[in-house]
C-alpha positions as semicolon CSV with decimal commas, in nm:
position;residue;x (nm);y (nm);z (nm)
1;X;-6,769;3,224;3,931
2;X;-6,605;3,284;3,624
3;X;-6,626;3,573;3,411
4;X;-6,660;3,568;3,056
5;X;-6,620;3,936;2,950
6;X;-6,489;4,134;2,667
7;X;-6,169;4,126;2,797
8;X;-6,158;3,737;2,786
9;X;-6,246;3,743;2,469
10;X;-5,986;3,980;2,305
11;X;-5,734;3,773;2,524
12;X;-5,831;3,412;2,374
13;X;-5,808;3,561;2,021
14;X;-5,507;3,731;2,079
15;X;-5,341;3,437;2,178
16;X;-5,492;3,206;1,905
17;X;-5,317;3,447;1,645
18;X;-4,998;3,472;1,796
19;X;-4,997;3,048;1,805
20;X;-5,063;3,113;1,437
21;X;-4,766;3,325;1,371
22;X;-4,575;3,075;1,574
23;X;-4,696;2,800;1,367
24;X;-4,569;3,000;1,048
25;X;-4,284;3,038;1,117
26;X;-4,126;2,692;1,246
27;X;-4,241;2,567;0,840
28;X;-3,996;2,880;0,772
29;X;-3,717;2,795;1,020
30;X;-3,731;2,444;0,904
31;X;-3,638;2,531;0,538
32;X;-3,396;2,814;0,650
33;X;-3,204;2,521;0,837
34;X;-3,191;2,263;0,578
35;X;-3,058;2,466;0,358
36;X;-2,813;2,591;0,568
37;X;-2,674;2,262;0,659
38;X;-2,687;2,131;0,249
39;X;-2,465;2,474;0,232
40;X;-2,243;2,389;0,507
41;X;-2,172;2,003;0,422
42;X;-2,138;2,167;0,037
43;X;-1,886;2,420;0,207
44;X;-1,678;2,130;0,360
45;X;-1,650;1,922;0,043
46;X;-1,502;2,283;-0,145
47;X;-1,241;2,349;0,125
48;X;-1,090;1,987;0,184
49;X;-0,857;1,928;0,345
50;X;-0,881;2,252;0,582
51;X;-0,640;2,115;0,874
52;X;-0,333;1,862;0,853
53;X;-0,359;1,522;0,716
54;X;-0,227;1,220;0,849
55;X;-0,051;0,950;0,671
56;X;-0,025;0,580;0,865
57;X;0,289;0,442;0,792
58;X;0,282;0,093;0,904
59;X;0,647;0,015;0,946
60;X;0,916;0,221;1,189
61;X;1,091;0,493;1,142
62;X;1,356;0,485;0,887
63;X;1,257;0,179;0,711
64;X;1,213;0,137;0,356
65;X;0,808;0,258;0,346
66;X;0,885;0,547;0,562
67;X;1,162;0,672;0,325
68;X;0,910;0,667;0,018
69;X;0,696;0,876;0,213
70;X;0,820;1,117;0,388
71;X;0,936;1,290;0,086
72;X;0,643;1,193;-0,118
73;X;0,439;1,410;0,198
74;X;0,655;1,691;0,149
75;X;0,551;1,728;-0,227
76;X;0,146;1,660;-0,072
77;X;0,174;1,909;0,189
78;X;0,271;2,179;-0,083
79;X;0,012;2,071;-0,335
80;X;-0,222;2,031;-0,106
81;X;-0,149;2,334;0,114
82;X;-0,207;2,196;0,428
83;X;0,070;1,952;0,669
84;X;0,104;1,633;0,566
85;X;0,208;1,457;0,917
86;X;0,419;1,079;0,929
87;X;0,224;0,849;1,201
88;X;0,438;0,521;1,204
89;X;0,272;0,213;1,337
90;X;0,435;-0,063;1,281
91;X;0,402;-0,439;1,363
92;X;0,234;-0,782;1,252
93;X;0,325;-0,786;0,916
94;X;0,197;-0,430;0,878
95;X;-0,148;-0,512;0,992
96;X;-0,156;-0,318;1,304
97;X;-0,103;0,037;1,107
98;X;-0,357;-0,073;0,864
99;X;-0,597;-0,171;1,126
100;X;-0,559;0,184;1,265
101;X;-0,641;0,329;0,942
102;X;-0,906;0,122;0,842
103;X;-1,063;0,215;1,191
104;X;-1,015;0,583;1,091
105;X;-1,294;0,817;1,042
106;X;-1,346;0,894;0,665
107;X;-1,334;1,231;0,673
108;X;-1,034;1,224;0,410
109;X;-0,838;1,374;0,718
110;X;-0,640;1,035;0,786
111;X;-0,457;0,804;0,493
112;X;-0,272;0,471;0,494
113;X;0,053;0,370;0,327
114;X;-0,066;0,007;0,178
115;X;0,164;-0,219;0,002
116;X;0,169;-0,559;-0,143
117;X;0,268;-0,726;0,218
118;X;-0,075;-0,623;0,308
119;X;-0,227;-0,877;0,035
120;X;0,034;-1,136;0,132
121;X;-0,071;-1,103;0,518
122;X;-0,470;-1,117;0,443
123;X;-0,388;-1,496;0,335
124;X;-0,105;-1,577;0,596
125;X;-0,232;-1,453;0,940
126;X;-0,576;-1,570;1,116
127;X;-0,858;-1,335;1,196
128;X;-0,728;-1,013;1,030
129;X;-0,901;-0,733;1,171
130;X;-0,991;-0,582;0,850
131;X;-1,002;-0,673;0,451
132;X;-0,768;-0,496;0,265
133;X;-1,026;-0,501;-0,072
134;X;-1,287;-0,401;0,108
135;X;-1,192;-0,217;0,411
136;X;-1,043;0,048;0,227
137;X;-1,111;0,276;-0,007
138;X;-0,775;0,284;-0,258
139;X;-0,691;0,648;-0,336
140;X;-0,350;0,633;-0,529
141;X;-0,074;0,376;-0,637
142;X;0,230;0,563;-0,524
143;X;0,502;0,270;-0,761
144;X;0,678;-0,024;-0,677
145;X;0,975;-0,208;-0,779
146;X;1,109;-0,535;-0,907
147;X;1,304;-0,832;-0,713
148;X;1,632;-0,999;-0,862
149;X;1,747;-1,330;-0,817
150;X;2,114;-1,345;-0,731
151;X;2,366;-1,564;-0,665
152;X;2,716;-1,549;-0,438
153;X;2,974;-1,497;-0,729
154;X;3,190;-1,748;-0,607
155;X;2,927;-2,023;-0,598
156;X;2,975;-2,121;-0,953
157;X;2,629;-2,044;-1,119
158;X;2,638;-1,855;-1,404
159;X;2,294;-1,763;-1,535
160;X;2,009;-1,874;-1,506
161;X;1,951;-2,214;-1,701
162;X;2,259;-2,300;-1,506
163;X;2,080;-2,231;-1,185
164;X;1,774;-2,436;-1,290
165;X;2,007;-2,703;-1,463
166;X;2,161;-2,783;-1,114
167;X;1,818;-2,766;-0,915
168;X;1,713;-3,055;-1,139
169;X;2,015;-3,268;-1,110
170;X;2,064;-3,238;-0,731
171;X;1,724;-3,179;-0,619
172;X;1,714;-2,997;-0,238
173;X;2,070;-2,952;-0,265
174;X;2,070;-2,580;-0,314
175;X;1,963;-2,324;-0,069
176;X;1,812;-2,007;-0,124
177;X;1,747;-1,716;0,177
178;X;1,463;-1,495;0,219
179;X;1,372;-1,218;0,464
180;X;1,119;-1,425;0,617
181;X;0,868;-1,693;0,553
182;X;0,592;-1,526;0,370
183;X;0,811;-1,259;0,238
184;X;0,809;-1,172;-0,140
185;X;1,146;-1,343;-0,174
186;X;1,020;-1,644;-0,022
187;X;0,646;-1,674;-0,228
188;X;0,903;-1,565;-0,554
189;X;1,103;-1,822;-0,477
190;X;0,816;-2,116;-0,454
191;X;0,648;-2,006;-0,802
192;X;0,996;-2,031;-0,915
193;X;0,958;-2,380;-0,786
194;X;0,645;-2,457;-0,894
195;X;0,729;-2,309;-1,288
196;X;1,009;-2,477;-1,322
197;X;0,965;-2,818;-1,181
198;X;1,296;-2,739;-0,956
199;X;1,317;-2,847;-0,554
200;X;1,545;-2,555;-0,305
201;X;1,560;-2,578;0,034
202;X;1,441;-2,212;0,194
203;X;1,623;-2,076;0,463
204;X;1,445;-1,825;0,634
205;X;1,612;-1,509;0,859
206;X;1,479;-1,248;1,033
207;X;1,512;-0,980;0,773
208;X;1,629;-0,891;0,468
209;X;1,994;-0,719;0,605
210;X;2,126;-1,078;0,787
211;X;2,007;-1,326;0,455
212;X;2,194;-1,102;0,239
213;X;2,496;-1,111;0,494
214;X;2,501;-1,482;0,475
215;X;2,484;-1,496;0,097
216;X;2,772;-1,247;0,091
217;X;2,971;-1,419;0,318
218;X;2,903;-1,826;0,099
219;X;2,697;-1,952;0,376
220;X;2,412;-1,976;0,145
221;X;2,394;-1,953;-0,295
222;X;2,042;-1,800;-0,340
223;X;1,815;-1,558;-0,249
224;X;1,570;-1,268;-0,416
225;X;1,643;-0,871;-0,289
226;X;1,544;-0,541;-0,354
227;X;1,751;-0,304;-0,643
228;X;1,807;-0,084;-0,287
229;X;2,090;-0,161;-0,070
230;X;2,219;-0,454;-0,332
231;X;2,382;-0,220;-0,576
232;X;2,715;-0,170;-0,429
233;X;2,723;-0,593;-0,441
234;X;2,687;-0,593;-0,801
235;X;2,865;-0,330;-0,886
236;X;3,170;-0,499;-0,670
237;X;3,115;-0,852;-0,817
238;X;3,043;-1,034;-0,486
239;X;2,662;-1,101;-0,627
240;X;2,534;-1,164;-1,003
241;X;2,154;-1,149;-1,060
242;X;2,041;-1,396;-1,297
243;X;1,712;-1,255;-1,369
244;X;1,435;-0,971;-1,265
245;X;1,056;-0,964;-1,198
246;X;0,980;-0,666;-1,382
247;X;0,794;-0,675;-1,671
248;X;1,088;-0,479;-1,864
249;X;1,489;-0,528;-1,815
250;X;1,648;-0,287;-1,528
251;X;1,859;0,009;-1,662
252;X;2,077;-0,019;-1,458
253;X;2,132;-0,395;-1,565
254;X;2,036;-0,394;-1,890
255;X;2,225;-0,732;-2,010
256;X;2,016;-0,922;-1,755
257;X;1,670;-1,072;-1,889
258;X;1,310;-1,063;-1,715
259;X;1,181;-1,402;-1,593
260;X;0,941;-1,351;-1,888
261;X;1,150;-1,363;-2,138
262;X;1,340;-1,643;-2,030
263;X;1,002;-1,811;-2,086
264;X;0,805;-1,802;-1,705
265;X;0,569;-1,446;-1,709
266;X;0,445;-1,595;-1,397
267;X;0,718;-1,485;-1,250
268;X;0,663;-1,146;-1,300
269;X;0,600;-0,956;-0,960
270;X;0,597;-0,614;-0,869
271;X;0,648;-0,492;-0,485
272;X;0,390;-0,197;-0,498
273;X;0,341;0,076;-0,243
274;X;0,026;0,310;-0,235
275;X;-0,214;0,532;-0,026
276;X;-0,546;0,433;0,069
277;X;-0,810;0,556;0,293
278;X;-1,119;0,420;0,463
279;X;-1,383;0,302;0,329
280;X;-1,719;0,546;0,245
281;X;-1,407;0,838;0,200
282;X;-1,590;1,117;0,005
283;X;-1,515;1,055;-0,410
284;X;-1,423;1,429;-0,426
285;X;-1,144;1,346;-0,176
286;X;-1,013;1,011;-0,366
287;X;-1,002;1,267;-0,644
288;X;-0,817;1,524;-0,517
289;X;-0,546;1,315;-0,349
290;X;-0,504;1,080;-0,692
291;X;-0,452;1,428;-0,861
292;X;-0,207;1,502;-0,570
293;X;-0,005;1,246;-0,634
294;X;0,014;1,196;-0,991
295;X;0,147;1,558;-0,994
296;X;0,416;1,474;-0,732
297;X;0,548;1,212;-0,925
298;X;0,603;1,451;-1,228
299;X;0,843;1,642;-0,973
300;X;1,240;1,548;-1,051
301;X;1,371;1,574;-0,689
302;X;1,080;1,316;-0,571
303;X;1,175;1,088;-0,867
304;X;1,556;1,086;-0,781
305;X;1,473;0,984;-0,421
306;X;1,244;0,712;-0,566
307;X;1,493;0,584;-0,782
308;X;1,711;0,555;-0,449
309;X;1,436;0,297;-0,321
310;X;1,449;0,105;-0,592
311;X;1,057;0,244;-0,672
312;X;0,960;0,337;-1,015
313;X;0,675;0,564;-0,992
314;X;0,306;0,364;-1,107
315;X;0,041;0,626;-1,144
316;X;-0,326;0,511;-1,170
317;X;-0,682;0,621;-1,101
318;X;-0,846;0,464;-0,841
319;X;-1,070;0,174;-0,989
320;X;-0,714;0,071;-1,173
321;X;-0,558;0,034;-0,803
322;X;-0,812;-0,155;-0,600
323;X;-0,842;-0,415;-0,922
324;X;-0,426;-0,469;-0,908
325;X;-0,508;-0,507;-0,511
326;X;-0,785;-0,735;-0,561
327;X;-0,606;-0,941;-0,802
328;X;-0,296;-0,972;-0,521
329;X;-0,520;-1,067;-0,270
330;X;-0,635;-1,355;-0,480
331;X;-0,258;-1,459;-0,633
332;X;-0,110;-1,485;-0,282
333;X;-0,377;-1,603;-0,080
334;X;-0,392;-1,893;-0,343
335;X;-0,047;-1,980;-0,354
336;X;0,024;-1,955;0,111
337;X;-0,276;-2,158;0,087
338;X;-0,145;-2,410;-0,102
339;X;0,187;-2,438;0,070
340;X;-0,043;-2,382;0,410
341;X;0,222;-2,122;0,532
342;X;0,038;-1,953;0,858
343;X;0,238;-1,673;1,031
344;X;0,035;-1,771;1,365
């Protein structure tokens, strides 16, 4: 039989109070821990970046993106007073380091060197694994640099209206070279075309290094480089340029005009390189690396090693960049569309 005694009692109400205090206090713990974590993700956001950052450079060691950066990181690392650590990934048209950073988490920890082949590529290749407008989030432009038309010295065109007067007499008869089909030479090259009513037959090689080679050597009249590695061609006389994309003449070629002012502003192109990051990256982050960056680009050493690349530097907040790689997307994707140019 039970008993139901005084000492039953006490026990029952002992026990009902100390469910009570137990009941207080998880209320209690609950707030305690809330704001501890708002305090903890507020702590994170202050200390960025607390450990090395990554940059994905989608091209190989050595090559023309990885020379920008590497001592573009340098200036980073110190600003930002952490590591700034080169990750090249390079293949399909740069797609397969973007992929990788689009993929990344976007903890601010891991960055992508973007360029303008990246908006060529979203037209040219099926079933891209990302969109580079949307994909992204587009921290800083880093610069870019103009192309030049040029000709073989010895092939007997002397400027520009020359070039064009020829195209039109002897339509197909002149060749041009280009890196590549879908390369900026080669999309250059077909608004060329298309502004000035003009027919060339494109030649495409497997890089930029063996169409230059060929129009060195006569083998071919035309084609549309790079300032970088062209220089010592000019300089030599073995290659005049008849014209340049920029939106202003070259100082180091002053007496030759911009396709604008020799009447076609459609012409005008700029090979841009920048850093972007994936999407949902915290603003404060975007911020501090566009900060970063513009005040690298005030630094003289980086700016001589620029100039070496043929890269002027472009500094712009972040809504300026993802509109100028927006509006890329759009020109090119238009124009391999119309002349159906697939890379697979």
């Amino acid at each position: 039989m039970l008993r139901n005694d005084g000492n039953s009692t006490n026990g029952g109400q002992q026990a009902t109070r100390q469910e009570t205090k137990r009941e207080k206090k998880w209320p209690l713990l609950a707030v305690v821990c809330c704001l501890l974590g708002a305090f903890s993700a507020h702590a994170q956001d202050e200390v960025w970046p607390s450990k090395p950052i990554r940059v994905i450079v989608p091209t190989p060691p050595g090559g023309a993106y990885d020379r920008t950066m590497r001592p573009l990181s340098q200036e980073l690392a110190s600003l930002l007073k952490q590591p700034v650590v080169i990750d090249n990934k390079p293949g399909a048209g740069n797609i397969i380091g973007a992929q990788a950073g689009a993929a990344a988490p976007s903890d601010g920890y891991t960055l992508t060197m973007t360029g303008m082949v990246n908006t060529i590529a979203q037209g040219m290749y099926d079933n891209v694994p990302f969109n580079i407008v949307n994909d992204f989030t587009h921290v800083a432009m880093i610069g870019g640099g103009a192309q030049w038309l040029v000709v073989n010295s010895q092939s007997g065109i002397e400027s520009f209206a020359d070039l064009i007067a020829r195209a039109r007499r002897e339509p197909g008869a002149i060749n041009y070279a280009s890196s590549g089909a879908g390369s900026t030479g080669h999309l250059l090259m077909e608004l060329l075309q298309k502004a000035t009513q003009t027919s060339f037959v494109h030649i495409p090689y497997k890089g930029g290094a063996p169409a230059l080679m060929d129009v060195l050597g006569g083998q071919v009249a035309v084609t549309v480089i790079p300032p970088s590695g062209s220089m010592q061609y000019i300089q030599s006389g073995k290659l005049r340029v008849l014209a340049v994309s920029s939106p202003k003449r070259s100082p180091e070629l002053p007496q030759v005009p911009t396709f604008e002012e020799l009447g076609y502003k459609q012409l005008t192109v700029i090979s841009w390189v920048g850093l972007s990051a994936p999407r949902k990256t915290r603003p404060e982050v975007v911020r501090k690396v566009n900060e970063a960056v513009r005040e690298a680009m005030t630094r003289p050493e980086l700016q001589k090693k620029l100039d070496a690349e043929g890269i002027t530097p472009m500094t712009m907040t972040p809504d300026e960049f993802t509109r100028v790689v927006k509006s890329d997307t759009e020109r090119w994707g238009a124009l391999t569309r119309s002349l159906q140019l697939k890379a697979n």
